[in-house]
ROSE-4610 file (N, C-alpha, C; in Angstrom, 1 decimal, always signed):
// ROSE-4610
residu = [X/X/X/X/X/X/X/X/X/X/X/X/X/X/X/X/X/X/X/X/X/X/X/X/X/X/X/X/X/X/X/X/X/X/X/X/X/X/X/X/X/X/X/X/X/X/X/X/X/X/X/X/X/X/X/X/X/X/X/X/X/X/X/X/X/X/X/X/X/X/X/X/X/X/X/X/X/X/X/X/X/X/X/X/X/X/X/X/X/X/X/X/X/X/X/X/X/X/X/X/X/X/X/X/X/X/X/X/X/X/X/X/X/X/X/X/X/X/X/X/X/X/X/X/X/X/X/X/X/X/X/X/X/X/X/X/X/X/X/X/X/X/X/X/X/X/X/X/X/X/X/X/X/X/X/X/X/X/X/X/X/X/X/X/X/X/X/X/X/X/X/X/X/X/X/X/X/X/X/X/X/X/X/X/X/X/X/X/X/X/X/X/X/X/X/X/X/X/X/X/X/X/X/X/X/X/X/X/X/X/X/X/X/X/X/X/X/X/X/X/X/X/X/X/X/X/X/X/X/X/X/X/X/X/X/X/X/X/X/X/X/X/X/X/X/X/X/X/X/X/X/X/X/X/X/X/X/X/X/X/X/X/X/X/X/X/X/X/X/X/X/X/X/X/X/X/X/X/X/X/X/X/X/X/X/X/X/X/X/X/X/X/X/X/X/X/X/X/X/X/X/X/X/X/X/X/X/X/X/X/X/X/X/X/X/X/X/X/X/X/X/X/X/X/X/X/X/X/X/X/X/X/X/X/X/X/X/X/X/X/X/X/X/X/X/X/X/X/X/X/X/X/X/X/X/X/X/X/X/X/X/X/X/X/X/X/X/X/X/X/X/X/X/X/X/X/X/X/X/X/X/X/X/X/X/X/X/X/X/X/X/X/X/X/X/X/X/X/X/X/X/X/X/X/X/X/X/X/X/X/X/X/X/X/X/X/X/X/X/X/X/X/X/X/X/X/X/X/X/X/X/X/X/X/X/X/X/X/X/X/X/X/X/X/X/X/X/X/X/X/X/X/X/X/X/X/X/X/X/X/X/X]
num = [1/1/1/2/2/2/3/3/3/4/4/4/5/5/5/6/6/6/7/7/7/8/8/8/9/9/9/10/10/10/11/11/11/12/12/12/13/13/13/14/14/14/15/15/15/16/16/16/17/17/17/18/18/18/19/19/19/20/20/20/21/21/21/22/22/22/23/23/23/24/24/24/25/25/25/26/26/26/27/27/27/28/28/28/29/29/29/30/30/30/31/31/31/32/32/32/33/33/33/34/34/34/35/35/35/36/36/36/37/37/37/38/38/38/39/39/39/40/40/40/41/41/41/42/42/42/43/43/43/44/44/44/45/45/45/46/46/46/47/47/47/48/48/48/49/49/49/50/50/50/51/51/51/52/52/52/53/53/53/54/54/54/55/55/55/56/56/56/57/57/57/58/58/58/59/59/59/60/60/60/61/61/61/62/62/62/63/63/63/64/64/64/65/65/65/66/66/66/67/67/67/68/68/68/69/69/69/70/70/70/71/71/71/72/72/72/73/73/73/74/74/74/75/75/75/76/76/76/77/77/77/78/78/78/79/79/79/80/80/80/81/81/81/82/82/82/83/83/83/84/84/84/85/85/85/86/86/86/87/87/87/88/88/88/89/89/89/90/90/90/91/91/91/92/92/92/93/93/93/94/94/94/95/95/95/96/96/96/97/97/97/98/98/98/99/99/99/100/100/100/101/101/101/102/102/102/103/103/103/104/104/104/105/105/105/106/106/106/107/107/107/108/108/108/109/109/109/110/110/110/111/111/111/112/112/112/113/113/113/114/114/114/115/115/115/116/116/116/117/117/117/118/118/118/119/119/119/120/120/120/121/121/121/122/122/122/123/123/123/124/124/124/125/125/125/126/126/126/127/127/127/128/128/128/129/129/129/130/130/130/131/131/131/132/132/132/133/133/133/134/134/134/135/135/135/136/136/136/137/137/137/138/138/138/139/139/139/140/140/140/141/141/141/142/142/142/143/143/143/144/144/144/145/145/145/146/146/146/147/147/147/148/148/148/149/149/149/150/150/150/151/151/151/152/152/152/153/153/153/154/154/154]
x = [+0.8/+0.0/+0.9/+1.0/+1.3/+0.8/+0.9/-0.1/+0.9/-0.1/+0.7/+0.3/+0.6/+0.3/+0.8/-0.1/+0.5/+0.9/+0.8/+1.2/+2.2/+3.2/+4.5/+5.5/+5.6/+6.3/+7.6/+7.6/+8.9/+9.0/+8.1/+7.8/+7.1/+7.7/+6.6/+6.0/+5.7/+5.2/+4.7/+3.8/+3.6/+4.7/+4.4/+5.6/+4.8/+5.6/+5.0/+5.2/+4.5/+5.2/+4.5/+5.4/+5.6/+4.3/+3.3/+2.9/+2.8/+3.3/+3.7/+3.0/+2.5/+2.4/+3.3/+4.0/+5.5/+5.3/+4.5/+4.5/+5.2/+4.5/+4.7/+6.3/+6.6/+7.9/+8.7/+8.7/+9.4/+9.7/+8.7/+8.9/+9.8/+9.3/+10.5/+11.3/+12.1/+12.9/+14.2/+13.5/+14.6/+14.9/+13.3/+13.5/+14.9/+14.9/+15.9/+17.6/+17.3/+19.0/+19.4/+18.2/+19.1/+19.6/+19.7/+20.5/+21.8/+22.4/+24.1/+24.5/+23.6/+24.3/+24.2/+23.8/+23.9/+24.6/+25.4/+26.0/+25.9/+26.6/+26.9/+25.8/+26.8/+25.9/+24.7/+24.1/+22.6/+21.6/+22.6/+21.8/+21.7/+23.3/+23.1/+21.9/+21.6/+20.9/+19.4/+19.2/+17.8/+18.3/+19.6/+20.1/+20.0/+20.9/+20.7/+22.5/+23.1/+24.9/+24.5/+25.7/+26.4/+26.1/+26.5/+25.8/+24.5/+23.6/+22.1/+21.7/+22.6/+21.7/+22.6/+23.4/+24.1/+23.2/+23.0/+22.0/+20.6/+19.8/+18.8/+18.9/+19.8/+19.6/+20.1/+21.0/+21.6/+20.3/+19.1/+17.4/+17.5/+17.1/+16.2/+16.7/+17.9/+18.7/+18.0/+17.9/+17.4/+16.1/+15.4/+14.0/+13.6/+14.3/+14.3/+14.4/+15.5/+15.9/+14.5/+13.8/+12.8/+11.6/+11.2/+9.3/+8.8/+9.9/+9.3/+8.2/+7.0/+5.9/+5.6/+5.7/+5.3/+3.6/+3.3/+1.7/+1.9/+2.7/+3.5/+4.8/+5.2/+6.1/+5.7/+6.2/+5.7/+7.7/+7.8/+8.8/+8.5/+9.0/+8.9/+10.0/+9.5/+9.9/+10.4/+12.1/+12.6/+13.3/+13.5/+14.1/+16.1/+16.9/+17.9/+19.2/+18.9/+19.4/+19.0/+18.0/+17.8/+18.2/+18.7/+19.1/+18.4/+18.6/+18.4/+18.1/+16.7/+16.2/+15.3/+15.5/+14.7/+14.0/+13.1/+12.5/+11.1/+11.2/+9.8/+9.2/+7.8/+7.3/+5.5/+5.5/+3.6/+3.0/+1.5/+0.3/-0.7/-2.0/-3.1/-3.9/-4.6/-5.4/-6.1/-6.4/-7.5/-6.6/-6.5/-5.8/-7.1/-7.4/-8.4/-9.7/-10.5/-11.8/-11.7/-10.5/-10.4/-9.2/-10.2/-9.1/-8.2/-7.2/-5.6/-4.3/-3.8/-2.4/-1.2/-1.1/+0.3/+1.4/+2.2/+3.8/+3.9/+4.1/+4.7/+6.3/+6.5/+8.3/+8.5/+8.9/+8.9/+10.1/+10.6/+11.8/+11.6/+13.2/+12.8/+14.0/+13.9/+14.7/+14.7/+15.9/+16.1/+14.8/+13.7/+12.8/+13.9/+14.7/+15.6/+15.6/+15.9/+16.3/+14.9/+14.1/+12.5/+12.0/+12.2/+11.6/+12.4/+13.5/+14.0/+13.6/+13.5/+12.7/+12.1/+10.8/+10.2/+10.8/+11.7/+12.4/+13.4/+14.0/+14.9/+14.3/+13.5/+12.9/+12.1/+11.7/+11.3/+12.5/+13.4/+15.0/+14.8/+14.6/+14.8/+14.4/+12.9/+11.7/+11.6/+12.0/+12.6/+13.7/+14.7/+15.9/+16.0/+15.4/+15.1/+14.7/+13.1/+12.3/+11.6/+10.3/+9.8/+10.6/+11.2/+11.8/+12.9/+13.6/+15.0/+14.6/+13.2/+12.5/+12.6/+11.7/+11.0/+12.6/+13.2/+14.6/+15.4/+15.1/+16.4/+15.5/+14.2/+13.4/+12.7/+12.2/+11.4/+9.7/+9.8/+7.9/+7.6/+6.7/+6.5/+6.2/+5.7/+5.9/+4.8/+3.8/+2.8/+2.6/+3.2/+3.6/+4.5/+5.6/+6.3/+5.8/+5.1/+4.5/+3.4/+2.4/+1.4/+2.8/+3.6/+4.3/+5.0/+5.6/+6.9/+5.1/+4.7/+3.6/+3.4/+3.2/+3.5/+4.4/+5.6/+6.7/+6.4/+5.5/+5.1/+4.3/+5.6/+5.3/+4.5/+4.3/+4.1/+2.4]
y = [-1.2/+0.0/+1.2/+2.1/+3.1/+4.5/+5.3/+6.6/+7.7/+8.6/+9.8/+10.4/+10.3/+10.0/+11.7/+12.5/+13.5/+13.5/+12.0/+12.3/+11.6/+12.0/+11.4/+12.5/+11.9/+13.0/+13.4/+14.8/+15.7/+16.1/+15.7/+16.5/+17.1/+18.4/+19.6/+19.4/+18.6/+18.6/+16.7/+16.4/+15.5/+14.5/+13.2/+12.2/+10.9/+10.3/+8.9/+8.1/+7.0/+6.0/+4.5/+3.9/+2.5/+1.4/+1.0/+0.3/-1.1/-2.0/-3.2/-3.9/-5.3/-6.2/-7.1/-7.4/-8.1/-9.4/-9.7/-11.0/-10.8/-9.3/-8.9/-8.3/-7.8/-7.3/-8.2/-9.7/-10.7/-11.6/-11.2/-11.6/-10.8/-9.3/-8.5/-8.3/-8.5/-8.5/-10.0/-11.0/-12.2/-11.7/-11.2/-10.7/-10.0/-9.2/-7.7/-8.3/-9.2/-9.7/-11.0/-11.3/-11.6/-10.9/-9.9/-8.5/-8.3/-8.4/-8.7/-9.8/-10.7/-11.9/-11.5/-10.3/-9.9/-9.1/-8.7/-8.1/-6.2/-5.4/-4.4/-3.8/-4.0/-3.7/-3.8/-5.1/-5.1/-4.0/-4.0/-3.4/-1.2/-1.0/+0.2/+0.4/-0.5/-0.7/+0.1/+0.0/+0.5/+1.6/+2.0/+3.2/+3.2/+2.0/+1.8/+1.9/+2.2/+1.8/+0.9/+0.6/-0.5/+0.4/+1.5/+2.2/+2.0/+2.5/+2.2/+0.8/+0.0/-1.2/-1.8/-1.5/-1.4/-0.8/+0.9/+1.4/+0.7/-0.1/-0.3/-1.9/-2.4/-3.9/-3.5/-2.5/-2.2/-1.3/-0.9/-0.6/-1.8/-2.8/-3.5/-4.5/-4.6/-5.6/-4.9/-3.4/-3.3/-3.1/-3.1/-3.3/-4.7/-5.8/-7.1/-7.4/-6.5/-6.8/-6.6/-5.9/-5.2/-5.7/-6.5/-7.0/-8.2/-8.8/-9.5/-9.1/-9.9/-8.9/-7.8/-7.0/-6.1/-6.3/-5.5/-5.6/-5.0/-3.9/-3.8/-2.8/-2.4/-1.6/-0.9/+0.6/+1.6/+2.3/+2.6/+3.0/+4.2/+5.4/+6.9/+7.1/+7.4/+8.4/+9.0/+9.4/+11.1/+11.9/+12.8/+13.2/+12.4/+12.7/+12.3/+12.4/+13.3/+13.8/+13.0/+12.4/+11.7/+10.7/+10.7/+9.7/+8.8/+7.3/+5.8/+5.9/+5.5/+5.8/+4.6/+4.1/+2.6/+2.7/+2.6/+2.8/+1.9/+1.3/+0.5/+1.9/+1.8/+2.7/+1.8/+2.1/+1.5/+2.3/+2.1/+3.1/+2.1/+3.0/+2.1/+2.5/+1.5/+1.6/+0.1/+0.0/-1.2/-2.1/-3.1/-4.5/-5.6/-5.4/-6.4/-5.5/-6.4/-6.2/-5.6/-5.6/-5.6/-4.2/-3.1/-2.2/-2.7/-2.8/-3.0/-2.5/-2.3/-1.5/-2.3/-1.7/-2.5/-2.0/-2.8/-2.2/-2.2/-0.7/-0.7/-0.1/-0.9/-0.4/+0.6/+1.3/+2.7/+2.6/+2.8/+3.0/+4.3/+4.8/+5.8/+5.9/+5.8/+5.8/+6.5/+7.3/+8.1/+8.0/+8.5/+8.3/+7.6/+8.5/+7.8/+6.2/+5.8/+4.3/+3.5/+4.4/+3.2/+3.6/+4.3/+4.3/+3.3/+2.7/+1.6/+0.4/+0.4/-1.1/-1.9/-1.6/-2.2/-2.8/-2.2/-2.5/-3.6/-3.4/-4.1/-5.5/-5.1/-6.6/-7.4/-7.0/-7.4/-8.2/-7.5/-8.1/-9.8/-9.8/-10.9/-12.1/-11.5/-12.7/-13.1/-12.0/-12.7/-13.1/-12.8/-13.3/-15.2/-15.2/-16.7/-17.3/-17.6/-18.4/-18.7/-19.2/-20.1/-21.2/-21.6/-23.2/-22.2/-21.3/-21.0/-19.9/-18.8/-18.1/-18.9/-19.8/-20.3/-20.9/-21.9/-22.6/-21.2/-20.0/-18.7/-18.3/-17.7/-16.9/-17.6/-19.3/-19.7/-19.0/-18.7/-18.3/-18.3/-18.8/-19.2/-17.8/-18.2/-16.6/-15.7/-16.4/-15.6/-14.9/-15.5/-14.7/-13.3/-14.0/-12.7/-11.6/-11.9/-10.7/-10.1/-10.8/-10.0/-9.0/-9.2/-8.8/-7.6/-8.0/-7.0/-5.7/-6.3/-5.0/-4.2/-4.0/-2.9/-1.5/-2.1/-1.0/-0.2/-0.8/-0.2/+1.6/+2.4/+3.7/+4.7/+3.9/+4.7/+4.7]
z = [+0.0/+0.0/+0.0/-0.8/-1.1/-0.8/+0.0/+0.2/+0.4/+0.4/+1.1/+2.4/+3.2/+5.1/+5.7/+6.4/+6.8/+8.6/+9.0/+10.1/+10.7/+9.8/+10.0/+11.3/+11.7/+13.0/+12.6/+12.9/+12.4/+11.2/+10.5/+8.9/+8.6/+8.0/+7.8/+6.4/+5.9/+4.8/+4.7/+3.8/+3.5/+3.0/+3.3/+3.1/+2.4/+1.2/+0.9/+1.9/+1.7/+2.7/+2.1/+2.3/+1.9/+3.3/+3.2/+4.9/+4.1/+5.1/+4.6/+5.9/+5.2/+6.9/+6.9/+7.8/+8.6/+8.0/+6.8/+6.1/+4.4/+4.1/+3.3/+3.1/+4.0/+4.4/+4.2/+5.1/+5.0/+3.4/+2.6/+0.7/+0.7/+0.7/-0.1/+0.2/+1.6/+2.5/+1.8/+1.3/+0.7/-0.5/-1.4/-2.3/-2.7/-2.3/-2.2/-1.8/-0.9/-0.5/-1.5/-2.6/-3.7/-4.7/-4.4/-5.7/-5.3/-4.4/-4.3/-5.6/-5.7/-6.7/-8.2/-8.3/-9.7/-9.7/-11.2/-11.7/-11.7/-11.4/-11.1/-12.3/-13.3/-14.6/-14.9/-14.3/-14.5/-13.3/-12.5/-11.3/-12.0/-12.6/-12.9/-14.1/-15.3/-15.9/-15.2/-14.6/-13.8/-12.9/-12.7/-12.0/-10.7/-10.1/-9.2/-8.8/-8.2/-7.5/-6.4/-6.6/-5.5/-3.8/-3.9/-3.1/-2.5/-3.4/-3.1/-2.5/-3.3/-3.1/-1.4/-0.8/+0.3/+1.7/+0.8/+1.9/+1.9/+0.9/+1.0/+1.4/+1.4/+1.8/+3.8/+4.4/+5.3/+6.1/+5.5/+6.3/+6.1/+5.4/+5.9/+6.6/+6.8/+7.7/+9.5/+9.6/+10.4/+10.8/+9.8/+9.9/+10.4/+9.9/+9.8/+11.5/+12.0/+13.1/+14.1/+13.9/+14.5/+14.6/+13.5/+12.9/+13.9/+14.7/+15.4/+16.4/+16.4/+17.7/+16.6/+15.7/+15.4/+14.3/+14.2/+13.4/+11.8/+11.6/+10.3/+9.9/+8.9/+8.6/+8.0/+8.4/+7.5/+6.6/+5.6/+5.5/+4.5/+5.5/+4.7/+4.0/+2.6/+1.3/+1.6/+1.7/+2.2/+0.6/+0.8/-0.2/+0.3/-1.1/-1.0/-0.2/+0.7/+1.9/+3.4/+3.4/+4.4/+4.7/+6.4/+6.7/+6.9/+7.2/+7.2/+8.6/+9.2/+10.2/+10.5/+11.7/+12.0/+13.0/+13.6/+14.6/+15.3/+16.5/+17.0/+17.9/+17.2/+17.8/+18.5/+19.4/+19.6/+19.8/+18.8/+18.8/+19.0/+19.8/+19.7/+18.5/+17.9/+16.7/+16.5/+15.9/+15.4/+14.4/+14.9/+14.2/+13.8/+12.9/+12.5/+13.1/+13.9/+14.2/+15.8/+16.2/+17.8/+17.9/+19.0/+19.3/+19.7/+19.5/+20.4/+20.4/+21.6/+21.2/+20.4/+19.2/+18.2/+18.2/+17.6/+17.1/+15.5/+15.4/+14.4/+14.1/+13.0/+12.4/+11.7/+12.1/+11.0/+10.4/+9.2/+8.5/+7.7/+7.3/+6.2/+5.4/+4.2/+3.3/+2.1/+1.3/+0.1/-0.9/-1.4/-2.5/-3.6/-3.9/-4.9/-5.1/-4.1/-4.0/-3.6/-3.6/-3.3/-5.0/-5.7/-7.1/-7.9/-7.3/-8.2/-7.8/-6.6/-5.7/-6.4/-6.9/-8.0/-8.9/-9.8/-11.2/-10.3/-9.1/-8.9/-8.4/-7.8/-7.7/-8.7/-9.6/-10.5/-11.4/-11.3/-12.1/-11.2/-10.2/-9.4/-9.8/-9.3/-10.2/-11.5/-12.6/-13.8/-14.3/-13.0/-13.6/-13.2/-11.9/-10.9/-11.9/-12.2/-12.4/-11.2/-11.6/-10.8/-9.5/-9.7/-9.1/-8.5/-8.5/-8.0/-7.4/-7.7/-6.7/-5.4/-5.3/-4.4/-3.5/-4.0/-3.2/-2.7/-3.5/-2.6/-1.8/-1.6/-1.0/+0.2/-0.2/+0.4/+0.6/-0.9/-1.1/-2.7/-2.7/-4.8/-5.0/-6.7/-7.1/-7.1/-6.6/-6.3/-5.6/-4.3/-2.9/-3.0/-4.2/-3.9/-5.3/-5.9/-7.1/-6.2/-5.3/-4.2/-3.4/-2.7/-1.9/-2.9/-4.3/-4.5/-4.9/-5.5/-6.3/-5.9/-4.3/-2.9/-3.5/-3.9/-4.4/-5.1/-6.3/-7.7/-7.0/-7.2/-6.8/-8.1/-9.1/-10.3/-10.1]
């Protein structure tokens, strides 16, 4: 789910934000730490550096750290200047049918590097196949096309 959310704390202006549930997280989360095994080249192809893909596999190593117990992840859009920012935060709100107090993960990361997310994970799923998806990821490709689609910021 994709939105633009105005009550992100500390920001004077509206922010995208990425809200994921800690199942969904955990696809794109394998997803994404199979792009080290490709080629530099293929990864700039989509305009991505060795850089980016460091800072964005290096959130979500801490995000990862974090989802346990939690109800979902939210990860804010910053412009290119923002820092990599991880955070458990609990709010009460409604989880399903039942008020309850939850955890959620807040992350926030460069816009830059979440408009390639998509393309990059998509490199993934068609570079795998079917049968080498599933043996690297541990989820067929259904799971992880419901899961990567999330990204699709367009």
């Amino acid at each position: 789910m994709f939105s633009d959310e105005k009550g992100d704390p500390g920001a004077s202006s509206p922010a995208p934000v990425v809200v994921l549930s800690v199942d969904q997280f955990e696809v794109i989360f394998q997803v994404t730490h199979q792009l080290p095994n490709f080629q530099e080249s293929r990864l700039m192809e989509i305009g991505c550096t060795v850089a980016d893909l460091e800072t964005l596999i290096g959130a979500l190593r801490e995000i990862d750290a974090c989802v346990a117990g939690a109800s979902r992840v939210c990860i804010w859009l910053r412009d290119d200047e923002a820092e990599i920012a991880v955070e458990v935060q609990m709010f009460s709100g409604e989880t399903g049918d039942v008020a309850a107090p939850s955890v959620e993960v807040r992350a926030t990361i460069p816009l830059r590097i979440a408009r390639r997310w998509y393309a990059l994970a998509q490199l993934v799923v068609s570079a795998l196949g079917y049968r080498e998806l599933f043996l690297r990821t541990g989820f067929d490709s259904g799971e992880v096309q419901a899961a990567v689609a999330v990204l699709d910021l367009d």
